[in-house]
Residue, then its C-alpha position, 0 to 999 in steps of 0.5 A: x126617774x127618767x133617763x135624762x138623769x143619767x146623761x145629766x152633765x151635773x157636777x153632782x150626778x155623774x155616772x160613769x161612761x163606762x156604765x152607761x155607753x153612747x153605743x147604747x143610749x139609742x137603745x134607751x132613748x128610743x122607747x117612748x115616755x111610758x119606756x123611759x118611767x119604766x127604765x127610772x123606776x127599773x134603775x132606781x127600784x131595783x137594789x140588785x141592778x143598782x148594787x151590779x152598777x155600783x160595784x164597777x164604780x170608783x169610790x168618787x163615783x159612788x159618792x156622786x150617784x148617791x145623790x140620785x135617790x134613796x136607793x141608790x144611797x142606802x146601796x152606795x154606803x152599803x158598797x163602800x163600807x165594804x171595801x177594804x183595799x189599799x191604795x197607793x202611788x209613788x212618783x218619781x223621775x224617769x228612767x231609774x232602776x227599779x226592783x223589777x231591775x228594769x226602768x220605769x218611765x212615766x208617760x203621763x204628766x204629774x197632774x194626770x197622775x195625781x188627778x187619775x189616780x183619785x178620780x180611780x180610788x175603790x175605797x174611801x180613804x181614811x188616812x193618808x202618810x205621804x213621804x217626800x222630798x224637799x223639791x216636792x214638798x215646796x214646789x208649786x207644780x201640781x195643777x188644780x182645777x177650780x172650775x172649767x176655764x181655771x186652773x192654778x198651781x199648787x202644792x203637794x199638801x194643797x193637792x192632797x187636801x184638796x182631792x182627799x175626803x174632809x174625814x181623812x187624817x193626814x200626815x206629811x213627811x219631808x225627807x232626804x230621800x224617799x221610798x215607795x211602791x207603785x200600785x199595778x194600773x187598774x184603769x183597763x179594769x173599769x173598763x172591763x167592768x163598764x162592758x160587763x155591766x152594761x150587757x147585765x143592764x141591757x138582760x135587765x131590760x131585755x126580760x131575763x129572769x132576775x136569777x139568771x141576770x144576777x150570776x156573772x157571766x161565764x166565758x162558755x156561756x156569753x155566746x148563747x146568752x148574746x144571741x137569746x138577748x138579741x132574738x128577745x130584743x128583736x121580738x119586741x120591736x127592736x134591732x138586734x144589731x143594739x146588743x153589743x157582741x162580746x169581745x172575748x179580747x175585751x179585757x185586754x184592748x182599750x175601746x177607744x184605742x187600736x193599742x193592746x194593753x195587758x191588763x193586770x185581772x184575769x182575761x176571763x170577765x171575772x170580778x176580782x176580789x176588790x173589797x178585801x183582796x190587796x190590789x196588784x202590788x207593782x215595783x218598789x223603788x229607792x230615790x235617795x236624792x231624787x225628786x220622789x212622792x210616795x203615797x199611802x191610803x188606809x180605808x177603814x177596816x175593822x179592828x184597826x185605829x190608826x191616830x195621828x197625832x202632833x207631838x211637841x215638848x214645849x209643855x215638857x221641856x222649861x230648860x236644856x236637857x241634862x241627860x241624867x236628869x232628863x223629861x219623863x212622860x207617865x202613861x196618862x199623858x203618853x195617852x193624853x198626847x197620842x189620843x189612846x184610851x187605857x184599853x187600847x192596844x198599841x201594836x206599832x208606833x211610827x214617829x217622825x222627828x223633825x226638831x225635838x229634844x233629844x231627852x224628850x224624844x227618848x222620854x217619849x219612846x220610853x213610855x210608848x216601851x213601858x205601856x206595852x211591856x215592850x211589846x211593841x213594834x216600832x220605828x221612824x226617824x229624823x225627817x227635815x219637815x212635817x204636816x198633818x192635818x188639814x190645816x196644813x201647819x208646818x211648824x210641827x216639831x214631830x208627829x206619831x201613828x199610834x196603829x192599835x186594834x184588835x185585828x193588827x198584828x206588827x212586827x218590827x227588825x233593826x239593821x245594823x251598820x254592820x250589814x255591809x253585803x246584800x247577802x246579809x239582808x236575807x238573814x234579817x228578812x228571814x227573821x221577820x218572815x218567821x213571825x208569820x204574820x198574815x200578808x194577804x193585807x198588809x203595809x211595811x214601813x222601811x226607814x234608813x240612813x242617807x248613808x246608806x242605799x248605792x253607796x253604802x253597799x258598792x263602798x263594801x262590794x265591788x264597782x261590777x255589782x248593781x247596788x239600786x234598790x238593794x234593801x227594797x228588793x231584798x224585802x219584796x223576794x220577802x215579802x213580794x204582796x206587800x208595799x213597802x214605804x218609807x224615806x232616807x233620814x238622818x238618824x233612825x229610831x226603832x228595835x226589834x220585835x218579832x212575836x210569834x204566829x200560828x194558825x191557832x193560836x195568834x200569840x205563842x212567844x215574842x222575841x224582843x231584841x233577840x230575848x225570847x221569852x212567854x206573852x204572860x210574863x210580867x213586866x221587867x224593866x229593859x234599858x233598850x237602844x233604840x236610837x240608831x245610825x246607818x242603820x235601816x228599820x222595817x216595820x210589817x203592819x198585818x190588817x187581820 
């Protein structure tokens, strides 16, 4: 492989700048042709350099590089199976209130925030929710570059089927209003990582044993390694002033500006965790009628099986509904129409109502309660308009997730009307904090009435009180690693249920809508609500 392949400006291969910089092109560059085989044979042989490079690459860059050679593919598909992390963004106007109880204001447009934050995804998306407003689900704001010199305007659902994989299962809620977090920027942290790989390839290159250059590089020891590097590159012919000095501020100055950014990772060069670990969890926020889009992205992950399924009741329902005599679902077709096989374990269910029939919305969630015994962690409501799938149809009456999976554990509470103060939220939140469930990978769902939010609570509280965010950020004192999304609907559905949790044992007891009773016991038929108004559901989903 000669150099000129990673220069190349092939749309196919495009190596990041940050790998390879101008600064050090001369460096490889200037060797003759027998230096620059060695460098291709060095760049596209060794599995460790390769595997050093990958990891400070972007999900879209791996997929890019890939193309190279078989090395580098068999070392792309091994880093992205890997990664495990969540991903997530939320737009909204400027100057609101936040759960930081401080205002945001983005400085970025919308389309240099949608195009930078999936040019900047780690892992693979294999399934993406997104929650909007009726402004955002049908304006045409959303610019798309088709080639150079030509850009159009689109729509939410055409961006997202435009910058997500052709794997990726999509499903799209319209609501009243919208509920979301923001993702801790990690941009500085490419750049953190660029640096640091280009000073482990320029050691490569230098003669250092691959033991040595495969360790990270310890803050105490940069200086030392700097100037071995430098007296071996000039003992070959070379200038030492090519070896780029360590910055120990490096990780928190961008390179190419005088302006001081705090960076999110820790300033001493170490890579965090970012196959598995949660990403740095920002703000939540509520916008109930406001222009918002959240965005949520699910990678793969072992043990969990999220279906998205369309859900219609033309087959169920010939004439109108009497309620004594109402459409009933078996379980082979409750199956059928969510996609599970009989040994799937459902853990929750997300349902988002746009124009069903009421009997057959209850004959739907009825089944979904007898197949697990209601165990079973579940939520929703009723939205203005939804889509899924890449087709993009948005004549749905309704979709699901069914979330199943050996390695997920779900836990589900009710907020009743009756919840007037925000003291009394930490009562609920409290309950679901007892399940114990895992929250090093995890997501929550809060779905409300638009009565409710600001002026539900300063309706009961008293005009002094600040009132934002009051359900959100009683939830992150909760829960301060998890995100939370959801929407502002016109009637919820869901019920409380809140299994128990140990260390060793991962189910001790359940207590569904405040009945306790053992895991083993066998089905007893409940009549249980789960039809609500001004009320609020969450729903923690836990990736074990």
């Amino acid at each position: 492989m000669s150099s000129n392949v990673i220069n190349s400006d092939d749309s196919d291969v495009k190596m990041s700048s940050n790998v390879i910089n101008s600064d050090d092109s001369d460096i490889i560059n200037s060797g003759d042709s027998d230096s620059c085989i060695q460098i291709g044979n060095l760049l596209s042989g060794s599995w460790e350099l390769t595997q050093k490079i990958f990891k400070s690459l972007s999900y879209r860059e791996v997929s890019r590089v890939r193309e190279v050679c078989r090395t580098w593919a068999d070392v792309g598909v091994k880093i992205l199976e890997q990664r495990r992390r969540l991903h997530y963004l939320t737009v909204h106007p400027h100057g609101v209130l936040t759960t930081h109880g401080k205002f945001a204001v983005f400085e970025s447009s919308t389309s240099s925030l949608f195009e930078n934050f999936f040019e900047h995804l780690l892992s693979k998306p294999q399934y993406c929710l997104a929650f909007s407003s009726t402004e955002w689900f049908t304006r045409n704001l959303l610019a798309s570059v088709e080639d150079d010199n030509n850009k159009c305007n689109v729509t939410l659902v055409q961006n997202l089927k435009e910058s997500l994989p052709a794997t990726c299962e999509l499903g799209v809620v319209c609501a009243v209003g919208v509920i979301g977090t923001v993702e801790s920027s990690y941009q500085n942290h490419w750049r953190e990582s660029g640096q640091q790989v280009n000073q482990e390839i320029l050691t490569f290159l230098s003669g250092e044993d691959e033991k040595e250059a495969g360790k990270i590089v310890e803050e105490e020891k940069t200086d030392k390694r700097s100037v071995r590097t430098r007296g071996r590159m000039a003992a070959a012919g070379k200038g030492a002033a090519e070896v780029p000095p360590h910055n120990n501020n490096s990780s928190n100055t961008t390179p190419t500006s005088n302006t001081t950014v705090p960076s999110p990772y820790p300033t001493n060069n170490t890579i965090p965790d970012r196959l598995t670990g949660q990403s740095g969890v920002g703000y939540s926020i509520e916008m109930e009628q406001e222009e918002a889009v959240s965005l949520l992205l699910i990678p793969h992950h072992p043990g969990l099986q999220l279906k998205i399924f369309d859900l219609s009741d033309e087959k169920y329902i010939k004439k109108p509904c009497k309620r004594k005599m109402g459409p009933t679902i078996s379980q082979e077709e409750f199956d059928q129409i969510t996609g599970l096989s009989k040994q799937d374990s459902l853990k929750a269910l997300l349902l988002f109502d746009a124009r069903l029939d009421d009997c057959f919305t209850e004959a739907f969630v009825q089944a979904a309660l007898v197949r697990q015994n209601h165990k079973l962690a579940l939520g929703g409501g009723m939205v203005d308009t939804v889509i899924t799938g890449q087709s993009g149809n948005s004549d749905l009456p309704s979709f699901g997730v069914a979330v199943s999976g050996p390695n997920v554990t779900a836990a589900s509470i009710v907020i009743p009307k009756c919840v007037t103060n925000p003291r009394m939220l930490s009562d609920y939140m409290k309950q679901l904090k007892s399940c114990g469930l895992p929250e090093e990978q995890s997501v929550a769902f809060m779905f409300s009435c638009c009565g409710r939010g600001y002026a539900w609570y300063r309706r009961h509280g008293n005009s002094t009180t600040d009132y934002h965010n009051v359900e959100t950020k009683a939830f992150r004192q909760a829960f301060p690693n998890t995100p939370v999304f959801g929407f502002f609907g016109d009637g919820e559905i869901g019920n409380t249920y809140l299994p128990k949790f140990t260390e060793k044992d991962k189910k001790v007891q359940e207590v569904v809508d405040g009945e306790e009773e053992e895991v083993e016991v066998p089905y007893k038929k409940r009549k249980k609500v789960a039809f609500h108004q001004f009320s609020t559901i969450v729903i923690l989903i836990s990736f074990l």
